[in-house]
NUDRENZA-49802 format. One record per residue: residue number from 1; x, y, z of N, C-alpha, C, CB in turn. Coordinates in steps of 0.02 Angstrom, whole numbers. Glycine has a CB too. Layout:
! NUDRENZA-49802
<NUM,<X,Y,Z>,<X,Y,Z>,<X,Y,Z>,<X,Y,Z>>,
...
END
This chain:
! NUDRENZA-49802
<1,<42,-60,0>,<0,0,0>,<44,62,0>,<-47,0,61>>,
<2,<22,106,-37>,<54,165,-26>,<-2,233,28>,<74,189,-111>>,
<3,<16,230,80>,<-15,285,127>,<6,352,140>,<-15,264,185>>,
<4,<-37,393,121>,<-31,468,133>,<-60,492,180>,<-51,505,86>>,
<5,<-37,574,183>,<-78,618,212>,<-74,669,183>,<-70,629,270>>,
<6,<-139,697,154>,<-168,772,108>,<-205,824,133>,<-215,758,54>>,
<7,<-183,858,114>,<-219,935,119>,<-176,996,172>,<-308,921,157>>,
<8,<-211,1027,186>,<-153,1098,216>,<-132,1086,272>,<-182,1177,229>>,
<9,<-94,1110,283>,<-39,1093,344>,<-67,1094,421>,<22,1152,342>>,
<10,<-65,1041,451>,<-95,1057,519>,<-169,1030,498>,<-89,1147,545>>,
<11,<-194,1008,454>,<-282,987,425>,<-265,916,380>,<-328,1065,356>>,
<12,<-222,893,391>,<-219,836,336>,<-262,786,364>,<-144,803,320>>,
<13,<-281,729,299>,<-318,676,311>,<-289,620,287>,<-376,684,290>>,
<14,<-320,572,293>,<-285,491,291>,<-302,500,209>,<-333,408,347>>,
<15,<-280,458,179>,<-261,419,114>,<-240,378,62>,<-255,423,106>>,
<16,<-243,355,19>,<-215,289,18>,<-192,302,-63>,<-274,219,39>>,
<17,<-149,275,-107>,<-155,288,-179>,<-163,214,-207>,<-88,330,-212>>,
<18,<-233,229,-252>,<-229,157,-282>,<-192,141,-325>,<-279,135,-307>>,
<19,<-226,77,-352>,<-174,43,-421>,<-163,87,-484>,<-211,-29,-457>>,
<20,<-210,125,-487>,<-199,180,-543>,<-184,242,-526>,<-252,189,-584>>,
<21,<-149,242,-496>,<-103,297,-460>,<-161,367,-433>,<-33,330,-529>>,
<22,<-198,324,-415>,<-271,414,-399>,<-248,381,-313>,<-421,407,-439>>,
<23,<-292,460,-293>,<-311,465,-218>,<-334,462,-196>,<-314,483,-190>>,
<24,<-370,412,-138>,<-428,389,-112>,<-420,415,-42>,<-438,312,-120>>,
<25,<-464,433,-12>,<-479,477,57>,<-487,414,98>,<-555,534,60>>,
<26,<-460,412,131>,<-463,333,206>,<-485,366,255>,<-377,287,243>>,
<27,<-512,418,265>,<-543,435,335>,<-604,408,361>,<-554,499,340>>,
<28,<-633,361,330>,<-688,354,371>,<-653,267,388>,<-778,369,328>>,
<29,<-587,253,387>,<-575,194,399>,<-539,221,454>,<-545,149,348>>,
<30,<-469,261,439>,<-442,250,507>,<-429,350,507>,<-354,179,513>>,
<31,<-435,382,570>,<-429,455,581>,<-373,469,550>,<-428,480,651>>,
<32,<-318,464,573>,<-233,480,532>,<-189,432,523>,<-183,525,570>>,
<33,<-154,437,500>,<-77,396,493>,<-30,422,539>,<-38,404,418>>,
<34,<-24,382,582>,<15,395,639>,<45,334,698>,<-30,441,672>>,
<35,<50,328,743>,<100,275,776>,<38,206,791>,<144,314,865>>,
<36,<-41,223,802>,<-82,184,799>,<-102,172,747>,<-118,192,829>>,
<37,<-100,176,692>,<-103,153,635>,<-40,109,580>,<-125,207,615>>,
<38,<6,100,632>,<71,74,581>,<72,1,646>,<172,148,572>>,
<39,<26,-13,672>,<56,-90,693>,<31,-139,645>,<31,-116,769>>,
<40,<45,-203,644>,<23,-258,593>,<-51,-252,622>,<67,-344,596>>,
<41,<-97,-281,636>,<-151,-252,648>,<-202,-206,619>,<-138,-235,683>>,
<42,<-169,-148,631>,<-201,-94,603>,<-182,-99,519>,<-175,-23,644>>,
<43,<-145,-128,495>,<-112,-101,432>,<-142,-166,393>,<-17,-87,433>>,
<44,<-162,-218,431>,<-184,-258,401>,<-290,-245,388>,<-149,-322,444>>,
<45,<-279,-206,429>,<-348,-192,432>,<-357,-140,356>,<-367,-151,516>>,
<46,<-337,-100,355>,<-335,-55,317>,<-313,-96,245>,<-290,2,347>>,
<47,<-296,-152,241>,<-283,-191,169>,<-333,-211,156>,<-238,-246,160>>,
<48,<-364,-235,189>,<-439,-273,185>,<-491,-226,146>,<-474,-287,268>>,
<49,<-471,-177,159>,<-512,-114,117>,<-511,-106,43>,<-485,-47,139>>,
<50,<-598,-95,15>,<-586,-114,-36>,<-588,-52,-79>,<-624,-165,-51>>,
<51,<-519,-34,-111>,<-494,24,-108>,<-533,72,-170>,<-415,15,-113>>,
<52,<-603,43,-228>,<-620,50,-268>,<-684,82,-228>,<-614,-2,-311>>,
<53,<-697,63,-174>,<-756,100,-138>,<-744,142,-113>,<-789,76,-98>>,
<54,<-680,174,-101>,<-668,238,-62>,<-672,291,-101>,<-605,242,-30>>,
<55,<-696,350,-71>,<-710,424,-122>,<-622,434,-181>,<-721,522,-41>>,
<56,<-639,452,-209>,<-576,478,-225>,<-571,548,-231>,<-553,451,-281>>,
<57,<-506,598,-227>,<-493,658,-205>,<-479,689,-286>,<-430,659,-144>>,
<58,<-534,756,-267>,<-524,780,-341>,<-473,838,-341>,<-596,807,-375>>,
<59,<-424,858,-372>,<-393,911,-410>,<-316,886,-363>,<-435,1007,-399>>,
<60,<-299,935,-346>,<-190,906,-340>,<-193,956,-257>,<-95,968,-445>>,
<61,<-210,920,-216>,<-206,923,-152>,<-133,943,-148>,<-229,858,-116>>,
<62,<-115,962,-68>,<-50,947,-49>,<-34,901,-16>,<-27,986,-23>>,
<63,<29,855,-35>,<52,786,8>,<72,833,48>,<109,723,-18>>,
<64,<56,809,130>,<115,805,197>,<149,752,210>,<90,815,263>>,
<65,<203,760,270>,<212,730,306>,<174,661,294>,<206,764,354>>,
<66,<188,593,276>,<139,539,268>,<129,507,315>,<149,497,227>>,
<67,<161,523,393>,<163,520,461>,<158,544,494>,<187,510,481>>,
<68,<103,559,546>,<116,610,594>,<126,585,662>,<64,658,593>>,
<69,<147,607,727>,<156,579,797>,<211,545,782>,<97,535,831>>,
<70,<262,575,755>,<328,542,748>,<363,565,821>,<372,570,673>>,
<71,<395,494,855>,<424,543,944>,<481,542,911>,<428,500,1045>>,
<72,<540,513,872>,<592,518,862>,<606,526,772>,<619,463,901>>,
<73,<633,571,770>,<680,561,696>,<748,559,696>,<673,616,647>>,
<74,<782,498,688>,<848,464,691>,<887,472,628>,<840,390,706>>,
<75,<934,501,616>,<971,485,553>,<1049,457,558>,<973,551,512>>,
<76,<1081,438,513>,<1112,393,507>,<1181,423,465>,<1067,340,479>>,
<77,<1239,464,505>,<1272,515,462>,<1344,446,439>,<1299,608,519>>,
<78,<1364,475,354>,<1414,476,334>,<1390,377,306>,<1478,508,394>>,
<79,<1341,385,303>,<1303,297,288>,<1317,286,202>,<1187,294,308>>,
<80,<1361,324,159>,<1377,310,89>,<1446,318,95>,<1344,354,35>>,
<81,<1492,268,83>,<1578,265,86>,<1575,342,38>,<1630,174,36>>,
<82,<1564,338,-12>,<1574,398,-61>,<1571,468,-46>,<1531,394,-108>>,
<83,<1506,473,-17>,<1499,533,47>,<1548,545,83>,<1452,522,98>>,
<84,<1557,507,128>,<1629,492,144>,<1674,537,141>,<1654,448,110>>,
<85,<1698,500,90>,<1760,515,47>,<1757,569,15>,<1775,471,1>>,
<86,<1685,602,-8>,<1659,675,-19>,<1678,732,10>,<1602,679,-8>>,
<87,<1660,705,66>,<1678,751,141>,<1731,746,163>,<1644,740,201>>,
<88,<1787,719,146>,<1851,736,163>,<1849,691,256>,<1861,841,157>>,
<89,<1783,666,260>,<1809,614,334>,<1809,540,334>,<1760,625,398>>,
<90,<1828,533,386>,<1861,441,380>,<1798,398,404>,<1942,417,447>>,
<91,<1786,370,347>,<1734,296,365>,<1732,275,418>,<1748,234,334>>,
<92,<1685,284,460>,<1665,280,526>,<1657,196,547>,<1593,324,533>>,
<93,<1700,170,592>,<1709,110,619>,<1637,73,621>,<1744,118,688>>,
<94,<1586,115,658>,<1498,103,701>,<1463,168,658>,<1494,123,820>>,
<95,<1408,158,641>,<1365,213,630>,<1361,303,649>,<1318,185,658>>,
<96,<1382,317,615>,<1349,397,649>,<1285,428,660>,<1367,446,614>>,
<97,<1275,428,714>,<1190,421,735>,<1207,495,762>,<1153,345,804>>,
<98,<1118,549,745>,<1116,601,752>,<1041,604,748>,<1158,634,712>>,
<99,<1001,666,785>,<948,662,791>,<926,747,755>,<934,639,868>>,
<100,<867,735,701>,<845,799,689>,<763,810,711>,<860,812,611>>,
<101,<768,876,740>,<721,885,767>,<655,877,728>,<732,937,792>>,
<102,<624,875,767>,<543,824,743>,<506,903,703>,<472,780,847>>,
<103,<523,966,745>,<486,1026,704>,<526,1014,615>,<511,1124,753>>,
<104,<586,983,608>,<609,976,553>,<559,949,498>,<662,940,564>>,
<105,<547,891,533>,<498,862,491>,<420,917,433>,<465,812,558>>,
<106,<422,884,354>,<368,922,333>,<333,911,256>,<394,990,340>>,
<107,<305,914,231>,<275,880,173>,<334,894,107>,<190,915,157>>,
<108,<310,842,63>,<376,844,1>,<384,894,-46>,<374,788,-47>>,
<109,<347,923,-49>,<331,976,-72>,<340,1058,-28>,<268,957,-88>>,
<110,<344,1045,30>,<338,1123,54>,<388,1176,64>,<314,1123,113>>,
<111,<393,1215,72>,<442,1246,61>,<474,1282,118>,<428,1281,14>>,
<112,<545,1283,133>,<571,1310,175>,<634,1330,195>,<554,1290,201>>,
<113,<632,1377,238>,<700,1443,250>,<768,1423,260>,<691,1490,320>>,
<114,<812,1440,218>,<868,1428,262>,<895,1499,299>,<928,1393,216>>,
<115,<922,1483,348>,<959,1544,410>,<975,1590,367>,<1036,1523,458>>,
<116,<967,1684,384>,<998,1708,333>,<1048,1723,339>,<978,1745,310>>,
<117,<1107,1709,375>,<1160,1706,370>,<1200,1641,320>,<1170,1711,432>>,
<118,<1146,1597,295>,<1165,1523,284>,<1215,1544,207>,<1079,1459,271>>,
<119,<1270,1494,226>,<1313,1509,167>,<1334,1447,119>,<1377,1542,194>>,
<120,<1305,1381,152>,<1317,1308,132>,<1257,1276,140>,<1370,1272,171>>,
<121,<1218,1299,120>,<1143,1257,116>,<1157,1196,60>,<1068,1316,84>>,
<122,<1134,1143,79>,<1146,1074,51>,<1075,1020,61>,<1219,1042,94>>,
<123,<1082,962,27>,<1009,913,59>,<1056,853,-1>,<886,952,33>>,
<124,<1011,779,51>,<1045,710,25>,<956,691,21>,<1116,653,92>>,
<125,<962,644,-23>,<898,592,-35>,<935,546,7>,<873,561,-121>>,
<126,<875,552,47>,<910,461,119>,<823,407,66>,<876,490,305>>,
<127,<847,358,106>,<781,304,150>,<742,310,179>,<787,267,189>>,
<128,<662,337,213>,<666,349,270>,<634,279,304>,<635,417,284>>,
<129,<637,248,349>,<626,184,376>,<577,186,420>,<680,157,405>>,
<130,<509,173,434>,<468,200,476>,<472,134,525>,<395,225,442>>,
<131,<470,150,599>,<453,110,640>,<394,81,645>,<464,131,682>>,
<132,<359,38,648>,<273,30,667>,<263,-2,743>,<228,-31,606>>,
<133,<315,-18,775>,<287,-30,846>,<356,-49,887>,<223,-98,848>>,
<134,<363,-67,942>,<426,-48,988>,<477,-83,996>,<413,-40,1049>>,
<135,<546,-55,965>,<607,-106,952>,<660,-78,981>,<626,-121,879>>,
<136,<667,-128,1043>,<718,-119,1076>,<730,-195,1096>,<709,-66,1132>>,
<137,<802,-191,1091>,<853,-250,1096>,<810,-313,1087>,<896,-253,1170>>,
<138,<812,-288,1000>,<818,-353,940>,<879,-377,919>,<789,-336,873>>,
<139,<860,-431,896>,<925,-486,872>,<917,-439,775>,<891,-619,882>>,
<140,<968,-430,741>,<957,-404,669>,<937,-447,635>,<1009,-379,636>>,
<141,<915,-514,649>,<856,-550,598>,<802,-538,604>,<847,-613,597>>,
<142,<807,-488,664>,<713,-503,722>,<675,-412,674>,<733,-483,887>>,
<143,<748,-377,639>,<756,-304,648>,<698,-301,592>,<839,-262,633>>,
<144,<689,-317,536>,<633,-280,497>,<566,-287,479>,<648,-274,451>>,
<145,<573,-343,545>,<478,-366,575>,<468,-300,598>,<458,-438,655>>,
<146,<497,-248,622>,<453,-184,660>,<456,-148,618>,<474,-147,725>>,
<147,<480,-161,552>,<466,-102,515>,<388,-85,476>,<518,-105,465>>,
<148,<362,-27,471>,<305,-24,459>,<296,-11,383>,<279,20,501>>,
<149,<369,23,351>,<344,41,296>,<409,79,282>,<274,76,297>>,
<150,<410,116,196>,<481,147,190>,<464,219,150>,<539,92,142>>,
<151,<484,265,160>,<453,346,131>,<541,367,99>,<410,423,223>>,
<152,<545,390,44>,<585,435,25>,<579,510,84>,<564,446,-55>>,
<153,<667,541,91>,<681,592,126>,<724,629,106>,<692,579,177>>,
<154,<727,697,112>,<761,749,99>,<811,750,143>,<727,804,99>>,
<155,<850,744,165>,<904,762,232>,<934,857,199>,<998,677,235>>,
<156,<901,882,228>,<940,971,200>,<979,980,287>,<848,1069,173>>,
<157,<1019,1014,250>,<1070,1029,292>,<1112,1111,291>,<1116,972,275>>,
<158,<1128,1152,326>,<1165,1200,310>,<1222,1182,336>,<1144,1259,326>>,
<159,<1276,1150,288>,<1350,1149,328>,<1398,1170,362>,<1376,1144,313>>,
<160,<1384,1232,356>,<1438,1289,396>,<1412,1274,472>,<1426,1389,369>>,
<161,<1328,1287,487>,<1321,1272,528>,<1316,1212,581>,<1301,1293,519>>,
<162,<1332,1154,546>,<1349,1094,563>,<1404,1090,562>,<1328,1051,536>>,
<163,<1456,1101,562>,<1525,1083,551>,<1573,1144,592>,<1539,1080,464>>,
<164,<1560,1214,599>,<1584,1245,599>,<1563,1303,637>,<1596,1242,555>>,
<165,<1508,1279,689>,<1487,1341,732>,<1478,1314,791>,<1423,1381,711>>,
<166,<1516,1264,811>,<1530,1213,886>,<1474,1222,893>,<1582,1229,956>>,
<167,<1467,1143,876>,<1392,1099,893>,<1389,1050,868>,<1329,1123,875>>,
<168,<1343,994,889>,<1334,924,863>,<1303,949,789>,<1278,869,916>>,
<169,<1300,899,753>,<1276,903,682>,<1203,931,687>,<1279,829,643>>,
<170,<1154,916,757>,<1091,926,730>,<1082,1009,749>,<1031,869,764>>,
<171,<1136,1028,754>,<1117,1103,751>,<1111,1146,666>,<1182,1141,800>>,
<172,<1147,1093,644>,<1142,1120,563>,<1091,1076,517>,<1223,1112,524>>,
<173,<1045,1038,544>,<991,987,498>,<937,990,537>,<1012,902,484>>,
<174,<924,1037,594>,<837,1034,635>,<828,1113,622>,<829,1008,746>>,
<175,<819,1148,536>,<773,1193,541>,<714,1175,534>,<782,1234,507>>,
<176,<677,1220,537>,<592,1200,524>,<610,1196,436>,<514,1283,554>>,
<177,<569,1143,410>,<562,1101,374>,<618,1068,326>,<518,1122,350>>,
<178,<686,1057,378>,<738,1041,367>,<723,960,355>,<785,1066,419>>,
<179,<667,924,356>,<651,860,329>,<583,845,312>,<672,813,370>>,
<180,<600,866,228>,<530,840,196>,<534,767,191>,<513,869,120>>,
<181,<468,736,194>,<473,697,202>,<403,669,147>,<485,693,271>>,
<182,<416,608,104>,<343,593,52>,<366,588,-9>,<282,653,47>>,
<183,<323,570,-36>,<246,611,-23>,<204,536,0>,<203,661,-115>>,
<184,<211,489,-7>,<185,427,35>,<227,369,72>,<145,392,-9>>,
<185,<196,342,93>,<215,292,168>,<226,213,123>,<126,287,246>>,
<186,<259,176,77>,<255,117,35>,<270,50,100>,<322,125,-36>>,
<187,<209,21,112>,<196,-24,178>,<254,-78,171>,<112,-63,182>>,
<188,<293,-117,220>,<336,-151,218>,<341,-218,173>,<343,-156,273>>,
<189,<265,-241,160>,<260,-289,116>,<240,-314,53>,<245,-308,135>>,
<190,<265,-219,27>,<290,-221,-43>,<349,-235,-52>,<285,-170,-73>>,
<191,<389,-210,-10>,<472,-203,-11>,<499,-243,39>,<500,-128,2>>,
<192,<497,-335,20>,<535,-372,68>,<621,-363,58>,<511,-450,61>>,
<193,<633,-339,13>,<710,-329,28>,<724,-252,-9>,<764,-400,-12>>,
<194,<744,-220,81>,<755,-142,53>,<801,-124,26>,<755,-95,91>>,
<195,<850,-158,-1>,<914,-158,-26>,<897,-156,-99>,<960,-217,-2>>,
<196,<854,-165,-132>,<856,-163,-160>,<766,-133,-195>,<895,-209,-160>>,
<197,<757,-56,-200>,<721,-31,-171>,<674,-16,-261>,<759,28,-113>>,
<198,<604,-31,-236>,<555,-23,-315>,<545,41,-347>,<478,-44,-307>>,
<199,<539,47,-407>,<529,120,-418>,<452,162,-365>,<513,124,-514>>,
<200,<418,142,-340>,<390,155,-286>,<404,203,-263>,<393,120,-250>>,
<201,<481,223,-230>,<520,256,-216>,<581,256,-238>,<518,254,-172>>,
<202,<560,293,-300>,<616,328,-359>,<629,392,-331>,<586,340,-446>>,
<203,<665,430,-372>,<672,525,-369>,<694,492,-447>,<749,589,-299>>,
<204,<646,552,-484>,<629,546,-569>,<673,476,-598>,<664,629,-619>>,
<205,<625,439,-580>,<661,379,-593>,<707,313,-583>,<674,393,-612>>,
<206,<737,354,-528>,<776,313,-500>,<778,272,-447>,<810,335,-496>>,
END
């Protein structure tokens, strides 16, 4: 399934896109897309739905956020050797884990400020990996049963201010809408192996 959320900011509603790529309104199935709606359960409920009976949405809405009640946004720095090696730093032994603030978070489409002092404004196409229910100290075979689903992400960044105005990185990647995020939610059991990822979640194509 691919799951959205449409319309103006702070007013969005549930959604779903069918097989012919239109937009079907899911609100009278489940209120939002959010942390009660991404367990197996709920997500299985919402398949059962027969997606030809739901209204469909007329004219070119705005995608948000295809998640909302996110408590954490986790990212994953220096996770491409090439990047890397881009950046002039050394391939990190363990993960570089960094947190951007949740006001960061914002639809794929919307638009937003960089600092006006900003002199290195930048952004990476990540993964984004949605959690659907509570994972702590799993075994990594046990790891992508909790996943709920996978969204393309913007990672924007102003570098000067990450790098160069003493501070952890998330002082230069948690402006307000320093992570668009969408424009839909592609449920985990389209994509049993994320490694190798469907045009579903392309950027023009890819």
């Amino acid at each position: 399934m691919k799951l959205v959320r449409y319309g103006n900011p702070g007013k969005e509603k549930p959604g779903l896109i069918d097989a012919n790529g239109q937009l079907r309104d899911l609100s009278s199935v489940v209120k939002d897309i959010g942390p009660d709606q991404l367990g197996d359960a709920a997500l299985a409920k919402i398949a059962k739905v027969k997606t030809d009976k739901l209204p469909l949405v007329k004219g070119k809405p705005r995608y948000g956020n295809p998640v909302t009640g996110t408590p954490k946004f986790i990212a994953i720095g220096l996770n491409y050797k090439k990047h890397a090696e881009e950046s002039g730093m050394a391939i990190p032994a363990e993960p570089v884990v960094f947190n951007k603030a949740i006001t960061s978070l914002a639809g794929p489409h919307d638009d937003f400020a960089l600092p006006e002092d900003s002199v290195a404004g930048d952004w990476e196409v990540e993964l984004a990996i949605i959690i659907g229910r509570t994972a702590q100290r799993i075994g990594q075979s046990d790891a992508l049963s909790h996943v709920a689903g996978y969204c393309l992400a913007n990672d924007v960044s102003e570098r000067d201010w990450q790098a160069k105005r003493n501070g952890q990185w998330v002082k230069g990647k948690s402006f307000d809408g320093f992570g668009p995020i969408g424009p839909w939610l592609v449920t985990s059991d389209e994509i049993p192996d994320p490694q190798n990822i469907p045009l579903e979640l392309a950027i023009n194509g890819q």
